[in-house]
Backbone as CSV, one residue per row, in Angstrom:
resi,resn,N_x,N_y,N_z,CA_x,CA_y,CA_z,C_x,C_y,C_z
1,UNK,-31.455,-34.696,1.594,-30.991,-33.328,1.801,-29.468,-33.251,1.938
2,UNK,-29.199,-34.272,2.781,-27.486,-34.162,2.757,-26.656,-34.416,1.686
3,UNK,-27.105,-35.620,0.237,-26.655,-35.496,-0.894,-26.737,-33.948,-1.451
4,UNK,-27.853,-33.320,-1.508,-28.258,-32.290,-2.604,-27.007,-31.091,-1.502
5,UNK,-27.174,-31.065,-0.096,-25.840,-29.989,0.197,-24.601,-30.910,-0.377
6,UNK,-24.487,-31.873,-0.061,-23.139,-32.227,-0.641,-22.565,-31.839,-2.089
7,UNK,-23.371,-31.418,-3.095,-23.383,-31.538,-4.392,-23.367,-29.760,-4.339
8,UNK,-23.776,-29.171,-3.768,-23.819,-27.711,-3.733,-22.499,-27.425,-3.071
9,UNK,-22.051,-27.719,-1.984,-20.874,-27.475,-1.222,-19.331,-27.606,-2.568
10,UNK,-19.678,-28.970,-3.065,-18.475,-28.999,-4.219,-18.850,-28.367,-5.425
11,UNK,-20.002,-27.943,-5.596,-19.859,-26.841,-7.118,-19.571,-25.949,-6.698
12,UNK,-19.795,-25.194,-5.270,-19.442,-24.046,-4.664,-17.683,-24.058,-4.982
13,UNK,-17.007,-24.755,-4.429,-15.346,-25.274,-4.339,-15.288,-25.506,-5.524
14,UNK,-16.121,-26.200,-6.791,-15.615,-25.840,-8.127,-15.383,-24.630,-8.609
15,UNK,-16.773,-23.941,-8.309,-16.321,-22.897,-8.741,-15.037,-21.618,-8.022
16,UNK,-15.036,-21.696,-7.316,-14.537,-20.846,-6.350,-12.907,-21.212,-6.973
17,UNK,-12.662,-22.983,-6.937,-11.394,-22.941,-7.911,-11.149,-22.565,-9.135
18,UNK,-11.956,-22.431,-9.832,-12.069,-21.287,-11.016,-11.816,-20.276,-11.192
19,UNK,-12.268,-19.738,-9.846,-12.421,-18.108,-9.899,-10.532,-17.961,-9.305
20,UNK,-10.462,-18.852,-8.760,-8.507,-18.967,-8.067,-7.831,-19.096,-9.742
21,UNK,-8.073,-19.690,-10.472,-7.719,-20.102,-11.636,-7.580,-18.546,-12.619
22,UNK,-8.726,-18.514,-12.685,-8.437,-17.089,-13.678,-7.706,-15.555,-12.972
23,UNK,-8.135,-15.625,-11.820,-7.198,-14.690,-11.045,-5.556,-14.615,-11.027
24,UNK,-5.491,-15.915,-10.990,-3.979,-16.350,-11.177,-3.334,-15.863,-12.890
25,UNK,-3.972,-16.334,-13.772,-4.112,-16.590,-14.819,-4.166,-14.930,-15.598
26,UNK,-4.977,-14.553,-14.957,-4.870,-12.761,-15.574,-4.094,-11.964,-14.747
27,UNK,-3.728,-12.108,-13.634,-2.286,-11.456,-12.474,-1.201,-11.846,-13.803
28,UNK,-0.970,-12.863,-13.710,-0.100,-13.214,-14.355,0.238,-12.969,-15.888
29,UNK,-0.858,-12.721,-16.761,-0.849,-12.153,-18.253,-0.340,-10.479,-18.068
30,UNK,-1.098,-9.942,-17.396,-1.028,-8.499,-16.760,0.144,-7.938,-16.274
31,UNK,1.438,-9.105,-15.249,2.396,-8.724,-15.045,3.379,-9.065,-16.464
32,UNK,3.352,-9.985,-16.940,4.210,-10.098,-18.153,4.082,-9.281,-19.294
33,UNK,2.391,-9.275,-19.747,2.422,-7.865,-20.635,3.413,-6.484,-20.565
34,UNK,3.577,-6.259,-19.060,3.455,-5.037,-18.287,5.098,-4.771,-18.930
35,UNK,5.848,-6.033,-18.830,7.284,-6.035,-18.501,7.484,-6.405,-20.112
36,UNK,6.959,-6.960,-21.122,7.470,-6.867,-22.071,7.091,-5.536,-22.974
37,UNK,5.992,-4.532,-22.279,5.970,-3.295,-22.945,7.476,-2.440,-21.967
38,UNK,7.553,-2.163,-21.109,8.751,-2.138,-20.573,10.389,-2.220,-21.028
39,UNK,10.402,-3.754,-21.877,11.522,-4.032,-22.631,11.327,-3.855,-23.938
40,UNK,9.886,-3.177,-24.697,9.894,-3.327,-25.918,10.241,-4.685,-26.746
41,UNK,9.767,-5.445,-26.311,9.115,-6.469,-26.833,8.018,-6.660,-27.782
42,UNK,8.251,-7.249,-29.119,7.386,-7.479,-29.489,7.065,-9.271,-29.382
43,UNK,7.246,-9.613,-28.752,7.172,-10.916,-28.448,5.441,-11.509,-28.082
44,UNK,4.480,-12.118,-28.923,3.796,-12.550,-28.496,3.328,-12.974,-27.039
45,UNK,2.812,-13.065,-26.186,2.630,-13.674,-25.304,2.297,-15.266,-25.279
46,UNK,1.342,-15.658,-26.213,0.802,-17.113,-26.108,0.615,-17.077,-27.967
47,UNK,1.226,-17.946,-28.561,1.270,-17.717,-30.181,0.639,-19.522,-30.577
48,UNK,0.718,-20.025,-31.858,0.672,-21.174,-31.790,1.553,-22.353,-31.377
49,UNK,2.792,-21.790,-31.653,4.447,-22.818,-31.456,3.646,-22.841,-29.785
50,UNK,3.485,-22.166,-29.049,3.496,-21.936,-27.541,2.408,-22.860,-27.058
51,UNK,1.100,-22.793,-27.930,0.124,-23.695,-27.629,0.442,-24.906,-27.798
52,UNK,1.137,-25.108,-28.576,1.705,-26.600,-29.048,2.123,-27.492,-27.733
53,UNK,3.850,-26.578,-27.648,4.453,-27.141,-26.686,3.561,-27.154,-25.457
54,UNK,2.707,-26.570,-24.799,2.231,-26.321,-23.742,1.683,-27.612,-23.852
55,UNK,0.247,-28.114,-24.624,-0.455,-29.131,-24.702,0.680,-30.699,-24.598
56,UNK,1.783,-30.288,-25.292,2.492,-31.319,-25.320,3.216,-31.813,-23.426
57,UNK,3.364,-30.764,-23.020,4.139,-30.797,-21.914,3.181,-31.111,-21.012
58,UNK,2.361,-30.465,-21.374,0.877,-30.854,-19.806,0.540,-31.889,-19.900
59,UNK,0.939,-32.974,-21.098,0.208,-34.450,-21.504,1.477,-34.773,-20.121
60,UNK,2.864,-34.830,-20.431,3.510,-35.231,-20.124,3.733,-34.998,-18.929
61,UNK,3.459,-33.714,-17.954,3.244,-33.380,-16.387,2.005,-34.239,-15.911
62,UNK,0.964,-34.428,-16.863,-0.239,-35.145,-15.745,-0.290,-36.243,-15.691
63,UNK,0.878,-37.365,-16.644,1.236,-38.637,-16.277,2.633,-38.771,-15.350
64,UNK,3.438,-37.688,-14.995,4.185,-37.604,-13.635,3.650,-37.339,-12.450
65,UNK,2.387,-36.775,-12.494,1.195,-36.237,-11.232,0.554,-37.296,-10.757
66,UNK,0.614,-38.359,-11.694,-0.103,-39.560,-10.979,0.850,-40.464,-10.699
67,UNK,2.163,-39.802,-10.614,3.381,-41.159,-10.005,3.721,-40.315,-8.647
68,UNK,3.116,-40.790,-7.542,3.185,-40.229,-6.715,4.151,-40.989,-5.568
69,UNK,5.086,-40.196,-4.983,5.896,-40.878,-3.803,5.195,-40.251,-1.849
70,UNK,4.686,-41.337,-1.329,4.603,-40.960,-0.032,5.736,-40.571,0.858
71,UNK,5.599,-39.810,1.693,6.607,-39.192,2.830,6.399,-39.911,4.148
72,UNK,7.579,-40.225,4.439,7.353,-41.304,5.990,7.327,-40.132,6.646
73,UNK,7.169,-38.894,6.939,7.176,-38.537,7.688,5.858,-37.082,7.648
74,UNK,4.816,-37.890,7.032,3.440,-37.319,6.653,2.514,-37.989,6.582
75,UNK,1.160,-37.546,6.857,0.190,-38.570,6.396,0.223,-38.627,4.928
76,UNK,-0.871,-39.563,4.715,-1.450,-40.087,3.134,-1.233,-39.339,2.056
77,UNK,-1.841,-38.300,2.777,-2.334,-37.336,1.648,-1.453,-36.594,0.885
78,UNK,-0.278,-36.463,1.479,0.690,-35.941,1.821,1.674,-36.487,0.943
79,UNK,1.903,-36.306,-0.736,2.974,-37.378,-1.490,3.610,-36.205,-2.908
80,UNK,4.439,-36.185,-3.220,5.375,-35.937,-3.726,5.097,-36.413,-5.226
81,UNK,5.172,-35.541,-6.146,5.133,-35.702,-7.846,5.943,-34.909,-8.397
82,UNK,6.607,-35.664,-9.352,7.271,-34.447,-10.298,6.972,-33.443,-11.191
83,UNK,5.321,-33.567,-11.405,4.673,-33.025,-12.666,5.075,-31.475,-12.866
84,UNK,5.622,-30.881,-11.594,5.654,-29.264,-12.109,7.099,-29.347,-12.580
85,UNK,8.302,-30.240,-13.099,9.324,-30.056,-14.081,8.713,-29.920,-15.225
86,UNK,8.041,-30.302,-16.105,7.728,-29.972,-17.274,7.131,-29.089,-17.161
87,UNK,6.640,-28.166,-16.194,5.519,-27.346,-16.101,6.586,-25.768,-15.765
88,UNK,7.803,-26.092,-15.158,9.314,-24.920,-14.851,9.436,-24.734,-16.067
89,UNK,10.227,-25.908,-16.987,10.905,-25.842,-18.334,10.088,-24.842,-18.943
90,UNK,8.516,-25.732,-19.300,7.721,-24.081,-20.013,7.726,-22.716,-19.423
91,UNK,8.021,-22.966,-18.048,7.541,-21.683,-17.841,8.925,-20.604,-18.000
92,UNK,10.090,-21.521,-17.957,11.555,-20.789,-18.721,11.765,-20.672,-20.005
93,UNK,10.875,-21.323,-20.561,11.113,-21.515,-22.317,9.951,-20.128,-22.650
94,UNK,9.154,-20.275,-22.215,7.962,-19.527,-22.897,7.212,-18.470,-22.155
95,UNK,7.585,-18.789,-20.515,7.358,-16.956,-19.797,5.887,-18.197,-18.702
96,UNK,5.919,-16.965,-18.025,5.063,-17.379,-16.491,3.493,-17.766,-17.180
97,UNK,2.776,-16.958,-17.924,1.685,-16.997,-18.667,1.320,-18.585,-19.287
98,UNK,2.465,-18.906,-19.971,2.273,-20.454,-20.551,2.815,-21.397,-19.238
99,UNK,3.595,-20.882,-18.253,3.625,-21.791,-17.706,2.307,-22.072,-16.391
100,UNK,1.230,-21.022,-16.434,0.226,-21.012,-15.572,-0.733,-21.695,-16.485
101,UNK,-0.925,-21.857,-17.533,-1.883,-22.616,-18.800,-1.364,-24.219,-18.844
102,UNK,0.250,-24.229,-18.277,0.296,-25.610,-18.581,0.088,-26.357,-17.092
103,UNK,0.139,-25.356,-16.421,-0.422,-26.234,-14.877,-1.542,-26.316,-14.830
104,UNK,-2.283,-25.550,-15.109,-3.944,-26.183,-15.564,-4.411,-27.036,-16.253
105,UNK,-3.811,-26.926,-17.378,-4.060,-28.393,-18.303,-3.585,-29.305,-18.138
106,UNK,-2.483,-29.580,-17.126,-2.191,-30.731,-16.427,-3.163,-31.094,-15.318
107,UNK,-3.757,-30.102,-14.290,-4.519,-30.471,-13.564,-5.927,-31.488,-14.723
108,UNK,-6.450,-30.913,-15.519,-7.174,-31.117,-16.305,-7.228,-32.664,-16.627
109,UNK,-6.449,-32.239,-17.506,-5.928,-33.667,-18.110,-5.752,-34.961,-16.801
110,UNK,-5.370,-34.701,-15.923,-5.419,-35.298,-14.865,-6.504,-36.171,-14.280
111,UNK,-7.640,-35.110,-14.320,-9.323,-35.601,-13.865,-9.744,-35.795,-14.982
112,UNK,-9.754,-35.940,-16.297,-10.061,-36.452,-17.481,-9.522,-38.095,-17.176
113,UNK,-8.904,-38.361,-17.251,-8.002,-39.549,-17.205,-8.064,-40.214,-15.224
114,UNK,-8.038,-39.650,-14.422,-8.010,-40.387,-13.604,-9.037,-39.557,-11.936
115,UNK,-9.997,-38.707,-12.477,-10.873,-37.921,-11.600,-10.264,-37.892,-10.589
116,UNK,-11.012,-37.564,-9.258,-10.060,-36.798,-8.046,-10.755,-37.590,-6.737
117,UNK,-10.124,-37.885,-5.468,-10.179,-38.523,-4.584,-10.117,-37.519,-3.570
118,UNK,-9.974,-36.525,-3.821,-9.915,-35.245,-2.848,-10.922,-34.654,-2.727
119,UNK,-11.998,-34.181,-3.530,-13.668,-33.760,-3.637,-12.538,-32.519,-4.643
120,UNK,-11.800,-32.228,-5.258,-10.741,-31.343,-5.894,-9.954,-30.697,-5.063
121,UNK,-9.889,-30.977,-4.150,-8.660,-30.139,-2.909,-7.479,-30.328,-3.151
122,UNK,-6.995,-31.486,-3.829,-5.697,-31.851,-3.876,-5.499,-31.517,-5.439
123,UNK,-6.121,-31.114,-6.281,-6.066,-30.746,-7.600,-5.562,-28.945,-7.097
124,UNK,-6.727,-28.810,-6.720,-6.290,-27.134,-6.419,-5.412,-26.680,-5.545
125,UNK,-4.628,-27.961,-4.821,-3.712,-27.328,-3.793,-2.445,-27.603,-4.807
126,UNK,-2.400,-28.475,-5.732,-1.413,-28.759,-6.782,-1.172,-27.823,-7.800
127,UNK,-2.625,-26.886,-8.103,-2.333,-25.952,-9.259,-1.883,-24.780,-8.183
128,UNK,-2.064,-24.393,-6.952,-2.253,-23.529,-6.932,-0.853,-23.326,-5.723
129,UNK,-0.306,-24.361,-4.948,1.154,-24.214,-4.706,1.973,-24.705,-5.851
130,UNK,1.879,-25.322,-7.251,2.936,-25.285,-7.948,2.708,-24.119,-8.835
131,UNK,1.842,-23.018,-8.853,2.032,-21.841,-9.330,2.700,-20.876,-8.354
132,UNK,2.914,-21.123,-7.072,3.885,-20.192,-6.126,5.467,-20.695,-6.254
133,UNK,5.333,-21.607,-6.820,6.823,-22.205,-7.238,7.280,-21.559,-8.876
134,UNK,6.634,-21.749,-9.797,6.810,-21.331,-11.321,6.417,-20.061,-11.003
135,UNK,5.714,-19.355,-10.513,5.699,-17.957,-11.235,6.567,-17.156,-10.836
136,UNK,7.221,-17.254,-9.564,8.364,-16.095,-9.085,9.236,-16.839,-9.753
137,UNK,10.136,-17.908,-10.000,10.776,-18.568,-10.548,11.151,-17.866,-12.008
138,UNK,9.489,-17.838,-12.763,9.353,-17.690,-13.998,9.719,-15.683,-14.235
139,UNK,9.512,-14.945,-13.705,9.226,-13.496,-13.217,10.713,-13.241,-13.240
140,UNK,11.457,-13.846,-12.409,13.116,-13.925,-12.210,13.598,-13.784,-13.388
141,UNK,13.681,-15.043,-14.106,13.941,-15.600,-15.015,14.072,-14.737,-16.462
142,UNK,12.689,-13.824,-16.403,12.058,-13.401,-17.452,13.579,-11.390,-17.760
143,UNK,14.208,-11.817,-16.312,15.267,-10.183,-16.474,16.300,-10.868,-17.055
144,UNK,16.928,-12.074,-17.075,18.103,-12.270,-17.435,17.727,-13.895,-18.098
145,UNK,17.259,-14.400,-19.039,17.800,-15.664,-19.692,19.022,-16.528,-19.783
146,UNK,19.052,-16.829,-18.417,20.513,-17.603,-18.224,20.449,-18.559,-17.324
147,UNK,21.562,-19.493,-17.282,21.416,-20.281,-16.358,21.166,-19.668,-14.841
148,UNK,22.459,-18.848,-14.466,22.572,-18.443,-13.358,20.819,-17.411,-12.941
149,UNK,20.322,-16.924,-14.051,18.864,-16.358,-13.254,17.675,-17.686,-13.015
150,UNK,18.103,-18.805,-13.802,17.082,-20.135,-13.825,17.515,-20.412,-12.250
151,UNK,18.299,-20.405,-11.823,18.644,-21.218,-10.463,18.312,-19.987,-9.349
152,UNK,18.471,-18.477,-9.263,18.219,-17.286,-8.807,16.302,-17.903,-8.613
153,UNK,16.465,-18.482,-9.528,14.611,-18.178,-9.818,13.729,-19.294,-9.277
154,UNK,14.668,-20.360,-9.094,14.133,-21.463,-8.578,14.311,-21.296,-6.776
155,UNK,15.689,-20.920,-6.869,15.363,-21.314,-4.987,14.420,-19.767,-4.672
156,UNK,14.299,-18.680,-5.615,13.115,-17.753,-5.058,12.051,-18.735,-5.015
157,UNK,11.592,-19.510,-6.048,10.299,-20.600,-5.859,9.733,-21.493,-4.661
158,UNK,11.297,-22.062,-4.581,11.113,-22.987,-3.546,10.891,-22.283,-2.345
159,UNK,11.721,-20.819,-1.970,11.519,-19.987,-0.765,9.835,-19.795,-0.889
160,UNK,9.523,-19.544,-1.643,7.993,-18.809,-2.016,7.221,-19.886,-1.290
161,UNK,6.914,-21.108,-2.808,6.270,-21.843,-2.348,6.251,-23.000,-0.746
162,UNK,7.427,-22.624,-0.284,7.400,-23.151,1.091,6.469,-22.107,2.117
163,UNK,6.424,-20.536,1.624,6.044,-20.065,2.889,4.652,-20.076,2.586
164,UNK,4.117,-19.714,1.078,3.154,-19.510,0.916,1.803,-20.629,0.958
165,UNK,2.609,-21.881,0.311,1.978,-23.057,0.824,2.059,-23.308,1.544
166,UNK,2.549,-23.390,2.705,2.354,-23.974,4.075,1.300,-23.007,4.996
167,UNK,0.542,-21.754,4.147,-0.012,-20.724,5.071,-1.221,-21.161,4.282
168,UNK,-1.401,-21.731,3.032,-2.431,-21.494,2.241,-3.402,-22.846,2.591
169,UNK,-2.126,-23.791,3.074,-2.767,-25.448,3.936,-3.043,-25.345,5.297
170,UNK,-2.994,-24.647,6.090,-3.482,-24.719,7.057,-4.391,-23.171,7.163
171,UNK,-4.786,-22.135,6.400,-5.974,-21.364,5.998,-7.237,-21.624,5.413
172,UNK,-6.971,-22.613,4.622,-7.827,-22.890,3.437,-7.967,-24.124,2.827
173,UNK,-6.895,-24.769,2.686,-7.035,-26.201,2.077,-7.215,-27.207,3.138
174,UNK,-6.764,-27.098,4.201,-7.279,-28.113,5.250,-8.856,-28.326,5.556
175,UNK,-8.808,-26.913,6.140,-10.204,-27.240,6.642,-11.279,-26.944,5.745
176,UNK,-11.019,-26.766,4.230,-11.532,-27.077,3.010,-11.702,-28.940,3.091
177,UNK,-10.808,-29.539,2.929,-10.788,-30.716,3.121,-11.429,-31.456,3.818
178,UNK,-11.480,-31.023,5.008,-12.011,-31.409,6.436,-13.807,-31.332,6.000
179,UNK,-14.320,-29.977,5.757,-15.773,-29.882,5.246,-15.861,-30.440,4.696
180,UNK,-15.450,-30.829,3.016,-15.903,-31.463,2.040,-16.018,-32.911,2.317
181,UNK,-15.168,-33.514,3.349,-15.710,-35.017,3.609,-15.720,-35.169,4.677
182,UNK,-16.215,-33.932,5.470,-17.379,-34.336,6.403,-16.804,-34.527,7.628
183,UNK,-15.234,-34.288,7.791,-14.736,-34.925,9.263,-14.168,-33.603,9.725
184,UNK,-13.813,-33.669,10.794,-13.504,-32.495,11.664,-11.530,-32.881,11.220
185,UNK,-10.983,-31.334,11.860,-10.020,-31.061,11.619,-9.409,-32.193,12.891
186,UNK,-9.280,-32.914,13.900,-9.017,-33.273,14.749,-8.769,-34.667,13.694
187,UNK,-9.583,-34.736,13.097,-9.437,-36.062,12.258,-8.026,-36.213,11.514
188,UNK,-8.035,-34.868,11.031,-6.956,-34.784,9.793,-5.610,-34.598,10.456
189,UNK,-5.248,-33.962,12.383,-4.447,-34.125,12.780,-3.872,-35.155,13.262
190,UNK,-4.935,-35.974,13.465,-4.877,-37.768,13.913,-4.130,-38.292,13.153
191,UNK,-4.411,-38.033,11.681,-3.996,-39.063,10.981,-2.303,-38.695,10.535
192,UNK,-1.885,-37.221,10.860,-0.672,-36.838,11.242,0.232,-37.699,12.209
193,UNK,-0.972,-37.435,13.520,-0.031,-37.673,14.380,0.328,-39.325,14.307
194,UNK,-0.574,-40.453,13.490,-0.112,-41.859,13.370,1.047,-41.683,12.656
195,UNK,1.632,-41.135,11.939,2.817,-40.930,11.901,4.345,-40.220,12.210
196,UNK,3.539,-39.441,13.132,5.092,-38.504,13.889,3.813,-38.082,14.769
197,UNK,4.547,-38.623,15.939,3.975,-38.332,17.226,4.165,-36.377,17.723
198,UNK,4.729,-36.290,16.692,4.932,-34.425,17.546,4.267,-33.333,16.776
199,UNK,3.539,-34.256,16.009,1.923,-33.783,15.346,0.657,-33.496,16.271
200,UNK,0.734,-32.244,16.821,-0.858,-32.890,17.585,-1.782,-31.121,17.434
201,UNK,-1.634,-30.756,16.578,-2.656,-29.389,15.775,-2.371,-28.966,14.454
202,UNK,-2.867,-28.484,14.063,-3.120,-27.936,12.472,-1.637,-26.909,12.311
203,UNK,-1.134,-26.412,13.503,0.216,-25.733,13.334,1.360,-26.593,13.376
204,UNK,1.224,-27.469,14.213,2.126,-28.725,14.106,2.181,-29.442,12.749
205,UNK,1.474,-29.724,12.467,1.260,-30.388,11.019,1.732,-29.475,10.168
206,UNK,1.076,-28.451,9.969,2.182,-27.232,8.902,3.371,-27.613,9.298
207,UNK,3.962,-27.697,10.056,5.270,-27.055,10.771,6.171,-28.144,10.388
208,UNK,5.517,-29.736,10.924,6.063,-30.981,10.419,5.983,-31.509,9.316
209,UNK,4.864,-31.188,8.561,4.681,-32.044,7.734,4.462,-31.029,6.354
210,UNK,3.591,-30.000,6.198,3.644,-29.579,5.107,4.815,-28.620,4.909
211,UNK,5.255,-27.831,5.766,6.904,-26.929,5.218,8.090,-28.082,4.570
212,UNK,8.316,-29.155,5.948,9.546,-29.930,4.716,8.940,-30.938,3.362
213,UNK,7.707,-30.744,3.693,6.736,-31.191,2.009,7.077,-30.413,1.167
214,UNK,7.471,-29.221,0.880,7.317,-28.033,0.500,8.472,-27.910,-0.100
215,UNK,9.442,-27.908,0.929,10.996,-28.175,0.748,12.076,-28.843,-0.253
216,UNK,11.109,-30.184,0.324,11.459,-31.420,-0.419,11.369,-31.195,-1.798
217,UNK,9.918,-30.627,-2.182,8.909,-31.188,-3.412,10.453,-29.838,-4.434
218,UNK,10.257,-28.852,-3.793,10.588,-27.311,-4.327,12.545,-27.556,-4.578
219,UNK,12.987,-28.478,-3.815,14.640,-28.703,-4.410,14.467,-30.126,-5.484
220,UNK,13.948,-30.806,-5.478,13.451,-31.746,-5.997,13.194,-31.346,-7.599
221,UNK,12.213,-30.759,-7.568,11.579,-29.575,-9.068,13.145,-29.319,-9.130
222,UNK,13.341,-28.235,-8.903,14.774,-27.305,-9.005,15.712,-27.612,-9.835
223,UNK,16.147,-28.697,-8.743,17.110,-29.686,-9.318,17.590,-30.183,-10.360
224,UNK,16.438,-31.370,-10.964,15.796,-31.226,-11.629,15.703,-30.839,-13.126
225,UNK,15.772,-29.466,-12.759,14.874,-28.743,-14.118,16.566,-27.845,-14.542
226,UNK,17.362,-27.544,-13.328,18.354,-27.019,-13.707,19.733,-28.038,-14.295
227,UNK,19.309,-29.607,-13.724,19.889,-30.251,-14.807,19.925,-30.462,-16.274
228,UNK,18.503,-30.051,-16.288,17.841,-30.624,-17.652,17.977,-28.874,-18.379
229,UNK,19.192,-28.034,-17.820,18.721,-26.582,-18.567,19.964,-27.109,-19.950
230,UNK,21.053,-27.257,-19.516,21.574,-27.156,-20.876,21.186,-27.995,-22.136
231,UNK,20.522,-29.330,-21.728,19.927,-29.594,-22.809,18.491,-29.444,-23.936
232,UNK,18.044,-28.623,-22.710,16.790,-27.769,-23.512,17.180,-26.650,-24.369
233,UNK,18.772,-26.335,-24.153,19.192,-24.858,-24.844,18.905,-24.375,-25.672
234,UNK,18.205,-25.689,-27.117,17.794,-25.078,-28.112,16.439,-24.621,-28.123
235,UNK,15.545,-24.807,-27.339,13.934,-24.602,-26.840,14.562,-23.235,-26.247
236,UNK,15.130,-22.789,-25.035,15.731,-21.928,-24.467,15.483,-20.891,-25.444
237,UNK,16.855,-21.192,-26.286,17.460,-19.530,-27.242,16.333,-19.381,-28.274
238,UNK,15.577,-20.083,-28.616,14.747,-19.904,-29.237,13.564,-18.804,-28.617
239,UNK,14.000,-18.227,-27.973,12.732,-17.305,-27.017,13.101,-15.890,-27.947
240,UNK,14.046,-15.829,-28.275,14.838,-14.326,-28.778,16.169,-13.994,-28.691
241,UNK,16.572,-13.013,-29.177,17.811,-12.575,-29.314,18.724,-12.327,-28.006
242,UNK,18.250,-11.851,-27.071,18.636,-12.146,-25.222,18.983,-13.097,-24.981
243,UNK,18.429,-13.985,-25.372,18.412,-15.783,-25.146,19.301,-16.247,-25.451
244,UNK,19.728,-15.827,-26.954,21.096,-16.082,-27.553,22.277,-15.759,-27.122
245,UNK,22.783,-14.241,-27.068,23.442,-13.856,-26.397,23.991,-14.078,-25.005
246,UNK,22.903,-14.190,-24.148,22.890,-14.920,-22.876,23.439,-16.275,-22.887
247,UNK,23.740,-17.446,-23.882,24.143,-18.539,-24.029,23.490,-19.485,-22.595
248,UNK,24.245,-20.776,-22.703,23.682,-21.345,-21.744,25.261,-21.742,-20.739
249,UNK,25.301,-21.055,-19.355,26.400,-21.266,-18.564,26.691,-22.234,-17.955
């Protein structure tokens, strides 16, 4: 009986990340549509050139997702990847829409190639705080094609995804975590506090460990991606005539 709930509990959390998935996924088609009828745009949203690069870039984000760096000043679980730079670039080259398709197919591609150790918690806390980082980022981005709105757009990201992930890990993904393998939340602060003693509740741990996670991960990306802007310039201006004009500063 406890296998057959166990097996129900994670299709439940499969699906339920699904249903986070397409929500995200049509918010996000819905606001960009919205704004390129707005600017009179005839700009495709998702074309083939777009599918291309996307597939290409998500190969290349879900072999940075599995180079993971630990934080001395976090538990385990708790580690640092670069995979959402290739996952910014698209989402500056080609709009928030492709860049929410290529964080999925990186998650994807991910558990194709190396399945999940989390019961999917750490898949969905990856798609779903590095979409609070790319999409305001990407949204920014999408009024002015320039350097100076790429960097406007990133520390909005990093602001974002610090507040929003750190509310969404101790709401939902923790003690998501905690159920799915079975241990109490006291467990998951324990294993905090073996590493910084001024860990000792689920607010402490936000406070210590997942906000400067957050921080870190979100100037890190940034960084990053705003080094790597002038030499993407020709991917860049290639978006349209704005793009051009706008040059790269």
């Amino acid at each position: 009986m406890k296998i057959i709930q166990t097996v129900l509990e994670n299709s439940l959390f499969v699906a339920q990340f699904m249903a986070i998935v397409f929500i995200i996924f049509a918010s996000s088609y819905a606001i960009e549509k919205k704004f390129n009828t707005i600017n009179s745009s005839r700009e495709r949203i998702l074309n083939t050139k777009k599918i291309v690069v996307i597939g290409l870039f998500s190969a290349i984000s879900s072999v940075l997702m599995m180079i993971e760096m630990p934080l001395p000043f976090a538990p385990p679980f708790y580690k640092i990847d670069l995979s959402e730079v290739p996952v910014l670039i698209v989402t500056f080259a080609y709009g928030p829409v492709a860049g929410v398709l290529t964080e999925f197919c990186k998650i994807v591609l991910k558990l194709i190639f190396r399945s999940t150790n989390t019961a999917f918690v750490g898949e969905l806390a990856n798609f779903v705080v590095g979409c609070s980082l790319i999409l305001p980022a990407g949204f920014i981005y999408l009024f002015n094609r320039n350097k100076h709105y790429a960097i406007i757009g990133c520390v909005a990201g990093t602001l974002f995804m610090t507040v929003f992930g750190s509310a969404f890990n101790a709401i939902y993904l923790l003690p998501k975590f905690a159920q799915l393998y079975g241990m109490s939340l006291d467990n998951i602060v324990a294993m905090g506090s073996s590493v910084n003693p001024a860990i000792n509740s689920i607010q402490t741990l936000v406070l210590f460990a997942t906000v400067p996670f957050n921080v870190i991960k979100g100037v890190f990306v940034s960084g990053i991606t705003v080094l790597l802007y002038k030499k993407l310039s020709i991917i860049l201006r290639s978006q349209g005539k704005a793009a051009v004009r706008a040059g790269v500063n």
